[in-house]
C-alpha positions, 0 to 999 in steps of 0.5 A: 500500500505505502509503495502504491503510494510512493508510486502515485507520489512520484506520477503526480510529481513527474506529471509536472514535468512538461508543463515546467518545460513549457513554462521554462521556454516562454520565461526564455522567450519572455527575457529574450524578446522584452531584454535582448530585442526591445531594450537592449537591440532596438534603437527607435523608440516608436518601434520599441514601444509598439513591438512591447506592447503588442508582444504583451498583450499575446503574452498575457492572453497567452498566460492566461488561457494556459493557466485555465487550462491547467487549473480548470478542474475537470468537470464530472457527474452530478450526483444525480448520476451516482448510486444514491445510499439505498441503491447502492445498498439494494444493488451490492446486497443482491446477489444475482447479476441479472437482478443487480443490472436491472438495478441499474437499468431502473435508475437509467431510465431517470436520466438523459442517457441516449449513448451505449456501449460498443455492445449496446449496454448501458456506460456504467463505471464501475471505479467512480460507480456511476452512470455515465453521460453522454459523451463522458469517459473514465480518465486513468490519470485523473482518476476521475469521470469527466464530461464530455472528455476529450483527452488528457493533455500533459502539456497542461498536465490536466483532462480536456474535457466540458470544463476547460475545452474552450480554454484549451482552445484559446490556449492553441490559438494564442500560442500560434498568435505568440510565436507568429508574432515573435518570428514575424518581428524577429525576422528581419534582424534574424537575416540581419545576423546571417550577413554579419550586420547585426548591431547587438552581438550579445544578443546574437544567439537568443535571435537566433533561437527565438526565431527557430523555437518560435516556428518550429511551436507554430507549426506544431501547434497550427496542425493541432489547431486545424484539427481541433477546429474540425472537430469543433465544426462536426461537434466531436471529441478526440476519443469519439474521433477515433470511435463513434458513439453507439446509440440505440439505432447503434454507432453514429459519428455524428450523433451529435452534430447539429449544424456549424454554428450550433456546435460552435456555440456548444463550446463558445456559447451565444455572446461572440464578444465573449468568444475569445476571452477564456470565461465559461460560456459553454452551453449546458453542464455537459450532462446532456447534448442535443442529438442530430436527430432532436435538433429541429424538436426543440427551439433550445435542444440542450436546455429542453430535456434538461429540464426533464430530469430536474429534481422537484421540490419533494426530492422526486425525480421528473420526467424519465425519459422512458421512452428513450430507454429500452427496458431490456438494455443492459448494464455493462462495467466499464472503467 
């Protein structure tokens, strides 16, 4: 047990590793731009001025999405979704597997579920000893269901998921602004180095290295970008990418594409001024989305059936959803 621990010591520890390295770089690349180029190299002043401060603007929004990247808590499962004490009870004292899965079978049909497992049961964890929503998987690393998870990300040492998916994508978009704008500056005294007329020599080798480390991130990051952007556009994850959802009527990978602009403001919300400052503005709670087949039901989808499975006063829950249970769907355990 002391030795579990010392190891899960030790991953938390190392799992830091690629955020102090990213860190470490832009710290470089913060004294190398501001010091080296703007004060110590550059002679005009105007040029001076506006070269810091369009530098620092990419730098703070820069900083500030990856701070919510990382230090965004993974969202997971309301309680509505957990075995609640009784059910937990009934469900551990009884004995037979097929009186346990109806168990659960009986609570599903509470709850906005319409997505299952690749054998068509119902997503049931097992560790977190929850039912899952729609769209939401276990994290290994984390330890922890998370909604709507995307992957696990160790360069912000976090689960992109529901919670932070519109800050991770605001972290890629000023990350490519940051480099782009640094190479694009530096360039002309990175060429100014190559025919010997460069005026700072000591400077010489942070040029050198800003200009390389900034487009070698870029390009990096512009593939990455690109393909967050699509999966955006057709409301996909990375995991739901590589496998489709299963449904009743079995898999679809595009359940839940309603349309561009819909799935845009999934993630963004409604308000576009606020679509590029990284404050919460995602549509939902990430316990429900709209399917494809639904979207022309309701004029608000995801907020419609939401309210189906809210708890009334007397603790009582409303609206079923019966109807999009099959009563002889089972429970399978999953991790």
């Amino acid at each position: 047990m002391a030795l579990s621990r010392g190891l899960r010591c030790c991953q938390r520890v190392f799992s830091w590793i690629p955020v102090l390295i990213i860190t470490s770089v832009v710290l470089w690349s913060y004294y190398a731009y501001v010091f080296e180029l703007c004060l110590f190299t550059l002679t005009n002043t105007l040029e001076k001025v506006v070269y810091l401060l369009v530098f620092h603007v990419c730098f703070v929004m820069f900083s500030w999405t990856y701070w919510k990247s990382i230090f965004t808590p993974p969202a997971s499962p309301c309680k509505k979704f957990q075995l609640s004490y009784s059910d937990k009870q009934r469900y551990e004292m009884e004995e037979r597997p097929d009186a346990q899965k109806q168990i659960l079978v009986e609570i599903a049909k509470k709850l906005p579920i319409f997505t299952r497992a690749q054998s068509g049961a119902i997503r049931f964890c097992d560790r977190c000893q929850v039912l899952k929503p729609d769209r939401c998987h276990h994290c290994s690393v984390c330890e922890t269901c998370v909604l709507k998870m995307d992957h696990h990300c160790p360069w912000v040492n976090n689960c992109v998921g529901f919670s932070n998916y519109k800050f991770f994508l605001l972290f890629l978009s000023y990350s490519m602004l940051y480099c782009i704008y640094i190479a694009a500056t530096v360039f002309q005294y990175f060429l100014k180095f190559w025919v010997g007329d460069f005026p700072n020599k000591s400077a010489k080798f942070h040029i050198l290295f800003l200009m390389f480390v900034a487009l070698m991130f870029f390009v990096s990051l512009m593939f990455l970008f690109g393909y967050h952007c699509w999966l955006v556009a057709k409301n996909r994850s990375t995991l739901e990418a590589f496998s489709a959802p299963v449904f009743v009527t079995g898999p679809d990978k595009n359940g839940f594409n309603v349309g561009i602009r819909k799935n845009l403001e999934q993630v963004f919300g409604e308000d576009r001024r606020l679509w590029f400052i990284p404050v919460l503005t995602s549509q939902g709670n990430g316990h429900y989305f709209p399917l494809k087949s639904q979207s022309s039901e309701f004029q608000n989808p995801l907020l419609a059936n939401e309210d189906m499975w809210e708890e009334s006063d007397d603790g009582s829950e409303e609206g079923s959803l019966v109807e999009d249970q099959d009563p002889s769907v089972t429970i399978e355990m999953e991790e």
